[in-house]
C-alpha positions as CSV (number, residue, x, y, z in Angstrom):
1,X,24.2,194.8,-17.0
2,X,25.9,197.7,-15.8
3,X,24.4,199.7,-13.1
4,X,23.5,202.6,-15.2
5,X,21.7,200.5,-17.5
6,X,19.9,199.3,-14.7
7,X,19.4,202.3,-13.2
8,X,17.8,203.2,-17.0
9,X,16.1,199.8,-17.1
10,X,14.2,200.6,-14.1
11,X,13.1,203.9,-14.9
12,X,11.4,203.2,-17.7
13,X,9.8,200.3,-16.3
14,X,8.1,202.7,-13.2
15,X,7.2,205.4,-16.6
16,X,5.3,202.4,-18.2
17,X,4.2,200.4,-15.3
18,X,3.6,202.7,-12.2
19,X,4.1,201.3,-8.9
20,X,1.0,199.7,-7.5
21,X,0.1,198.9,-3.6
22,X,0.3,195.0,-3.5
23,X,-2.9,194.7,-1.7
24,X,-5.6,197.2,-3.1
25,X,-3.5,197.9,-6.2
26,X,-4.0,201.8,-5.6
27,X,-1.0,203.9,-7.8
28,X,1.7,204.3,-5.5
29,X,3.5,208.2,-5.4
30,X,6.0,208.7,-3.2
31,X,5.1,206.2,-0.8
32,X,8.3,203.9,0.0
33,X,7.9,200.2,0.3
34,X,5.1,198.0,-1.5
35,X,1.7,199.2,-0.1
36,X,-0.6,202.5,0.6
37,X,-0.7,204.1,3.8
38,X,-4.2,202.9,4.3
39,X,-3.5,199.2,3.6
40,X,0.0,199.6,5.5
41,X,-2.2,200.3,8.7
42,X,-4.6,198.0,8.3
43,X,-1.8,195.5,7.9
44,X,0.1,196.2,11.0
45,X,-3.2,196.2,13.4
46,X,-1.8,193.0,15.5
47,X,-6.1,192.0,15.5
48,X,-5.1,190.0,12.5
49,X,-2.6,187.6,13.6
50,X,-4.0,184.1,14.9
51,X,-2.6,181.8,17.2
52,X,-4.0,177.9,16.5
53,X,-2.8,174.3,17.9
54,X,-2.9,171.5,16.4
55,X,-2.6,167.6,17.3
56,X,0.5,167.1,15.1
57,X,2.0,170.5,14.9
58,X,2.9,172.9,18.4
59,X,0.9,175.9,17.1
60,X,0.3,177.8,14.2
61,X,1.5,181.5,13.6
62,X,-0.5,183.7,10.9
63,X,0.1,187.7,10.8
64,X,-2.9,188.4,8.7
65,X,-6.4,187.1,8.0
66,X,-7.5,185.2,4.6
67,X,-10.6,188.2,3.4
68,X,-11.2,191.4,0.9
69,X,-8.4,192.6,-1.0
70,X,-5.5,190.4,0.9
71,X,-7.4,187.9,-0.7
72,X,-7.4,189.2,-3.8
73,X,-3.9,190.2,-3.6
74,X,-2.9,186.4,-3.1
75,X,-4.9,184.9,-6.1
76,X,-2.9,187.4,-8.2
77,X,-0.1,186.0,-6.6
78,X,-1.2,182.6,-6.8
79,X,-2.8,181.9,-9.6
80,X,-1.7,185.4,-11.8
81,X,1.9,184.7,-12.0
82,X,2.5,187.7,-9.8
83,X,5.6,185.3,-7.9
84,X,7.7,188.7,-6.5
85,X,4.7,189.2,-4.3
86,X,6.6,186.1,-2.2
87,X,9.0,189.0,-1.1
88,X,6.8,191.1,1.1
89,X,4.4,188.4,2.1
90,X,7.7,185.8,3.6
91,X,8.7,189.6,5.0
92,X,5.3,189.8,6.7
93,X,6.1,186.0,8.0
94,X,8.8,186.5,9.1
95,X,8.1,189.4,11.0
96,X,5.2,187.6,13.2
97,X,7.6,184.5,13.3
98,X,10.1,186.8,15.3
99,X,7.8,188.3,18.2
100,X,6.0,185.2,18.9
101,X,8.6,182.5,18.2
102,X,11.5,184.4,20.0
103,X,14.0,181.1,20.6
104,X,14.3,180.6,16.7
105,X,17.4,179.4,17.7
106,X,16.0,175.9,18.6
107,X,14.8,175.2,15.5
108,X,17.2,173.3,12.7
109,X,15.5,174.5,9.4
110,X,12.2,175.8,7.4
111,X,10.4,173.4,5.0
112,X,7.0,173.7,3.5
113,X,4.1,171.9,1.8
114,X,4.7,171.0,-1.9
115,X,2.4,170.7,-4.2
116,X,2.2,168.1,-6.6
117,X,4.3,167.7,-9.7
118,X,1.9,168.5,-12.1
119,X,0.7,171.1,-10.2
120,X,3.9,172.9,-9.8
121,X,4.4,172.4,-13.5
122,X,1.6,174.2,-14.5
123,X,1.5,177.0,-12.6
124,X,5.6,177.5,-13.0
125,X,6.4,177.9,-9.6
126,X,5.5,176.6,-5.6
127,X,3.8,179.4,-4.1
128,X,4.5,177.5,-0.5
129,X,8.3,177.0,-1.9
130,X,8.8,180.3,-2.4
131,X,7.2,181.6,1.0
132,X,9.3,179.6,2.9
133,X,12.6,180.5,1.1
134,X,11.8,183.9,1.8
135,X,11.5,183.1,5.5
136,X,14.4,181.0,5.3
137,X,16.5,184.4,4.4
138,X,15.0,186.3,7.3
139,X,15.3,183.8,9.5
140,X,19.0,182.5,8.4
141,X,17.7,178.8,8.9
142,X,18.9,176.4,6.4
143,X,15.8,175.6,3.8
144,X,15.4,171.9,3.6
145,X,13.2,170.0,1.3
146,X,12.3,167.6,3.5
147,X,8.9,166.2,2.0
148,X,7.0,165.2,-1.4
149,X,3.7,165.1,-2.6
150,X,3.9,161.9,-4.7
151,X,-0.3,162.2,-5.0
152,X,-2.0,164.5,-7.0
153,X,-5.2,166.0,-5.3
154,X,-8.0,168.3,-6.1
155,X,-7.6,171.9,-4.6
156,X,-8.3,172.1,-1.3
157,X,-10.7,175.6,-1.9
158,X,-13.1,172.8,-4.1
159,X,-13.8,171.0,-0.8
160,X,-17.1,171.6,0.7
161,X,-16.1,171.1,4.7
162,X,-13.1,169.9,7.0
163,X,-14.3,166.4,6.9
164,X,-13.7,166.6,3.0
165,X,-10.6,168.7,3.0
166,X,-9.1,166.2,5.6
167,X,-9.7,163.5,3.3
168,X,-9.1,165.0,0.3
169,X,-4.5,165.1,1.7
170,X,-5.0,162.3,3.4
171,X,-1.6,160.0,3.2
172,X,-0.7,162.5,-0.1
173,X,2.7,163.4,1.6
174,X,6.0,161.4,2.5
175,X,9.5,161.8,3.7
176,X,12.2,162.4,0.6
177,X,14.4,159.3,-0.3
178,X,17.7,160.2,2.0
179,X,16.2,162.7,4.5
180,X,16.3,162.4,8.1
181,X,14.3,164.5,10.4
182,X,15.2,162.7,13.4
183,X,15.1,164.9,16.8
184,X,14.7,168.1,14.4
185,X,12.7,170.9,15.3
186,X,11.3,172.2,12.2
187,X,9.1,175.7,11.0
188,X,6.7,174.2,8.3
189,X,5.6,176.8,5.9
190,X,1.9,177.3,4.0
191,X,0.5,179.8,2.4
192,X,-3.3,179.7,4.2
193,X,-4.6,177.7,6.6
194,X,-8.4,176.7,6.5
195,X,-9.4,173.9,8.6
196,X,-5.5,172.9,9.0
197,X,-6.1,169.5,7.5
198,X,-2.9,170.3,5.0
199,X,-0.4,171.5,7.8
200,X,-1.6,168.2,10.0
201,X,-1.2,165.7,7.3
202,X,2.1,166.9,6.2
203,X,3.3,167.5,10.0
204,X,1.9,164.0,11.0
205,X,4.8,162.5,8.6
206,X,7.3,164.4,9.2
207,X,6.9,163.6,13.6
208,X,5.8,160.0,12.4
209,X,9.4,160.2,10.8
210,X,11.3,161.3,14.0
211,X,10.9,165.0,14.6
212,X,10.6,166.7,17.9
213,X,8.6,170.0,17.3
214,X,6.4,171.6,14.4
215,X,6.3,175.0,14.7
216,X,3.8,176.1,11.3
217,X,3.7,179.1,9.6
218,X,0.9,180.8,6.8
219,X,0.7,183.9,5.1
220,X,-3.0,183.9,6.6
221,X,-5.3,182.3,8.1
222,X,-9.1,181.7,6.7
């Protein structure tokens, strides 16, 4: 497609389907970029970022917190097919990764959590895959998948408390036939963290397996 035709294309897709803010889903004018002033400086208020440790993983970077309309922003982006939102939000990621990670250089790649096959299947994509290519550009790390999810599992937002949640991925994850993470220092990606039991399971493998440092990463943190 020529760029004329796509310069066509795409103005009649923003006369049919106005732009919307990606958070509150308010009509977007003239605003540039993907959100409303209002959500923009709600957004960027640095109260929303958390900090956690973990026994398995360094620390745990999150630029925004897991409530109101980022929530409902995700499940649209989630469970609504709404994958391009991956764009802004490994942006967002990335971003927060920068200022409080500022030797990336130390680490060897970005990975992330997978979900299960039939899981992926069904919903036609890996949200946590997709996140963490998108930090993977930012960044210019090499993506690696370094880990598999060989047992399916109930969600994680069915469980009723940590104790359940920790249960529920316990021994879910493993090493991919042929990959080495020996000495590596690796930026694990999610999309939320909770209680962490997800981030801990799947970084206890991969430093059971060899690697020196787990530095994790989530859109937001609950």
């Amino acid at each position: 497609m020529d760029k004329p035709v796509r310069r066509l294309a795409g103005l009649v897709l923003e006369f049919w389907m106005p732009r919307r803010c990606l958070i509150c889903q308010k009509h977007l004018e003239a605003e540039p970029g993907e959100l409303c002033p209002a959500c923009r400086s709600a957004l960027s208020d640095p109260a929303q970022r958390e900090v956690r440790t973990g026994v398995h993983f360094r620390r745990c970077l999150s630029p925004l917190r897991y409530e109101g309309e980022l929530r409902s922003s995700f499940l649209r982006y989630k469970f609504r097919g709404h994958w391009h939102y991956s764009h802004t939000y490994a942006l967002w990621m990335w971003e927060c990764l920068r200022e409080l990670e500022p030797d990336l250089r130390r680490f060897d790649c970005v990975t992330w959590t997978p979900l299960s096959l039939p899981r992926r299947l069904r919903r036609g994509y890996d949200q946590a895959q997709r996140l963490a290519r998108g930090v993977a550009r930012y960044s210019g790390l090499p993506l690696c998948p370094l880990l598999e999810k060989y047992r399916h599992t109930s969600p994680q937002s069915g469980t009723r408390d940590a104790a359940e949640r920790s249960a529920n991925v316990r021994d879910v994850y493993c090493l991919r036939r042929g990959v080495s993470v020996e000495g590596k220092r690796i930026i694990l990606v999610d999309d939320i963290i909770t209680t962490g039991s997800t981030l801990e399971e799947a970084s206890r493998v991969l430093r059971e397996a060899g690697a020196a440092e787990i530095c994790c990463l989530t859109l937001a943190h609950a």
